[in-house]
Steps between C-alpha positions, in 0.01 A plus 500: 500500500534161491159289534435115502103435440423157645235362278482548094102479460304771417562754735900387590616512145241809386660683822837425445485551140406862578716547756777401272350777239521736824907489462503183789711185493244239489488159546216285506506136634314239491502122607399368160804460311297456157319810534823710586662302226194628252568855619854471437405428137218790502236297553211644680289292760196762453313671247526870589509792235852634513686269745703280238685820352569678864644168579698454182635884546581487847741206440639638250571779701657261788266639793268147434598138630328183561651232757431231718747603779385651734807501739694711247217742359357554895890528628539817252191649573401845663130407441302178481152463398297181580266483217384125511168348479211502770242291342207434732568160687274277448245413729429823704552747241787680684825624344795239479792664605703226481692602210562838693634327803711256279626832362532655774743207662695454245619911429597511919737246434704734170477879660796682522490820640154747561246358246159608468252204455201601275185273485401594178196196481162557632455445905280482747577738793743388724727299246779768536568414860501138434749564193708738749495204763605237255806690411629564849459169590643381214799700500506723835810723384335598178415852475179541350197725453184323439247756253141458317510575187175373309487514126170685296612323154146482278577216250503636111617822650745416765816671326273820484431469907819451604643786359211730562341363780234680709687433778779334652417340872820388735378386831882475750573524845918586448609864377750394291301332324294812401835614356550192259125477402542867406789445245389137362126754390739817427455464137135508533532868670456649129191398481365618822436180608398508851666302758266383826702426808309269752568230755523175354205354663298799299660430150399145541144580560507802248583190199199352601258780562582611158459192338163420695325836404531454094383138575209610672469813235470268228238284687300813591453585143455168414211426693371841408480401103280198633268769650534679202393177238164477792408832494580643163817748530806501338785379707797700255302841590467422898884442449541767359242679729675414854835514344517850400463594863866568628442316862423170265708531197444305189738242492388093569134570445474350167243169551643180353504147618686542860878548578757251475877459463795468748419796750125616578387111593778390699550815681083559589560169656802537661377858691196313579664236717722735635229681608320235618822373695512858668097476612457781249302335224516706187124475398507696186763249391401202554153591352700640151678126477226309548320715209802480274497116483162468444494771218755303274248170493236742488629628149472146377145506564406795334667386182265178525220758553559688208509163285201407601594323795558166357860479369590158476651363200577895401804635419623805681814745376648696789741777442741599766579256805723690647408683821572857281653637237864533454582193705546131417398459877198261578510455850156539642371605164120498437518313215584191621213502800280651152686207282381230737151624571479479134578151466368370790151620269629226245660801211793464328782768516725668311768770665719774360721730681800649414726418718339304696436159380795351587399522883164467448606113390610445849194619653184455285392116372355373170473830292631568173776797420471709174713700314318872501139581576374446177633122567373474844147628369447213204150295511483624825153584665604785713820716534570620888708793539680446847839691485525874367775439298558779218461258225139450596414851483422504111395180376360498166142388547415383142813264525409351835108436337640345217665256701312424788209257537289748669569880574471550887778724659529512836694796651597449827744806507248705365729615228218551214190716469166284454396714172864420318516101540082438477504711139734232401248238622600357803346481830717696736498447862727713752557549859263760703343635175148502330405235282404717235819772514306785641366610836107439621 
């Protein structure tokens, strides 16, 4: 089939990337003429394991373009996915959909024949009617079927999910429609990927449900490793505990520093004010944001806490600033809420991620980049542990003592024991466990 993905960000140019592996003519367009110039070249936008070498075989192959016209690439389409960004406007916290609109607008005018219109980007319920009237109005004779079709892409792993997803949601209101939808996922059917019809309303909402319970998931067990730091438990074996029961599951109960990145906090907020706009407030939700934000600040204070509480003029390492592994994303990130906290104390710091750092230089102020951790962790008088990268997981110890003015580790991704890092010397502080690695 022939497919034009509006949009080559994350999700448009992972999706049509994949689509393109599927056997699909792809093309992916863009208004930034640089960035489709870079991609041209084989220049990736993104850090994400696996993407530069699907994109270099797929045009090879010929079933992968890039383009700034959309007149042509829409004109020779059977399928077009709208996979643009819907940041959260500022002010009132609701989705911008301008981008979707301005999408929306200018495809109507380039249809030729029966196209279906996917919106691939992350809506609020309701935005597939508006896209649907757009078009007609736009272009009345254009035969079109407006469909739903969110996206479930984890960043580090998004390859992975989009060819062996849990589940594939298309929310339509036109027949055909089902037919086309059916072939563009046919090469998924070997995998037993499951395909969920609904209305389109009901995909919208399904995006955001989904997207809503990890957030709140994560904030559960969150605020559960507090209890557990008051009372004396060990928040990896209540994980473990709830998570072995089948109606929970195990997955996004590991305790950290709060969620971040370019889906859970814009899309909490967006179902919230939905909700709210509907008179059905979405208590659960709004509760889980406000505890998010104040968590990431939070973490800030408990690294002052375990230096004493008086940091200033002290020199901090932190290692990993972006929101997780596998990314060089840092929207929304802890760090940089943790970052400022820090400095805001009057401490000096020093960052290293590895892929990271060159967006953390448009977001985080007066700190200091290293080459490795090792680097970061020089004459410092505390390393902080805020992203779970893989690299972290086995730091030699006598190295980091040797070179650091004091030893204090702080593990906020609890990815040490207590009895492994304190036998080297350091004081060890993590999230939701006992101070002294073992249960009262």
């Amino acid at each position: 089939m022939h497919v034009t993905m509006i949009g080559s960000g994350y999700v448009g140019l992972v999706s049509g990337v994949c689509f393109a592996d599927f056997g699909h003519n792809v093309i992916c367009v863009d208004k930034d003429a640089g960035k489709i110039e870079a991609l041209r070249r084989g220049e990736i936008p993104i850090f994400e394991p696996g993407l530069e070498q699907l994109v270099a075989d797929n045009v090879r192959a010929g079933r992968l373009s890039f383009s700034t016209d959309v007149e042509t690439s829409v004109a020779a389409s059977d399928v077009v996915f709208i996979a643009v960004g819907t940041p959260s406007r500022r002010g009132d916290g609701h989705a911008d959909l301008s981008y979707v609109y301005a999408a929306a607008r200018e495809i109507a005018q380039h249809i030729k024949g029966f196209t279906v219109i996917v919106t691939k980007s992350t809506v609020p319920v309701g935005t597939g009617d508006e896209v649907e009237r757009i078009i007609r109005e736009t272009n009345p004779d254009a035969d079109v079927a407006v469909v739903s079709n969110p996206e479930f892409l984890r960043e580090g792993a998004a390859i992975e999910d989009f060819k062996r997803p849990d589940r594939i949601v298309i929310g339509l209101n036109d027949d055909r429609a089902r037919g086309v939808m059916t072939e563009v996922y046919r090469p998924l059917y070997l995998n037993q990927a499951p395909l969920l019809f609904t209305a389109r309303r009901t995909s919208e909402l399904i995006k955001y449900a989904a997207n809503a319970f990890l957030a709140m998931k994560i904030t559960f067990i969150n605020e559960m490793a507090d209890l557990c730091e008051k009372v004396g438990a060990n928040v990896q074996e209540v994980s473990r505990g709830i998570g072995l029961d089948g109606r929970i599951g195990s997955k996004f109960l590991h305790a950290g520093p709060g969620y971040g990145g370019s889906c859970f906090p814009k899309d909490t907020l967006a179902l919230a004010k939905t909700a709210q706009d509907y008179d059905s407030p979405v208590r659960l939700i709004e509760t889980t944001i406000s505890i998010n934000d104040s968590r990431k600040r939070a973490m800030g204070r408990k690294v002052i806490a375990a230096m004493g509480g008086d940091i200033r003029g002290k020199a901090i390492a932190v290692l990993g600033l972006t929101f997780k592994p596998n990314t060089d994303d840092m929207r929304d990130s802890p760090a940089i809420s943790i970052i400022q906290a820090l400095q805001d104390a009057g401490a000096a710091v020093t960052g290293y991620d590895p892929e990271g750092m060159d967006n953390a230089r448009q977001l985080i102020d007066n700190i200091a980049y290293a080459d490795d951790a090792y680097s970061a962790a020089r004459d410092a008088d505390a390393l902080v542990i805020i992203t779970e990268w893989n690299q972290f997981r086995a730091l030699d110890f006598g190295r980091l003592k040797s070179v650091m003015k004091a030893p204090v580790l702080v593990d906020l991704r609890n990815i040490y024991r207590h009895d492994e890092v304190t036998k080297h010397g350091f004081a060890y502080t993590s999230i939701g466990r006992p101070m002294n690695g073992a249960e009262l």
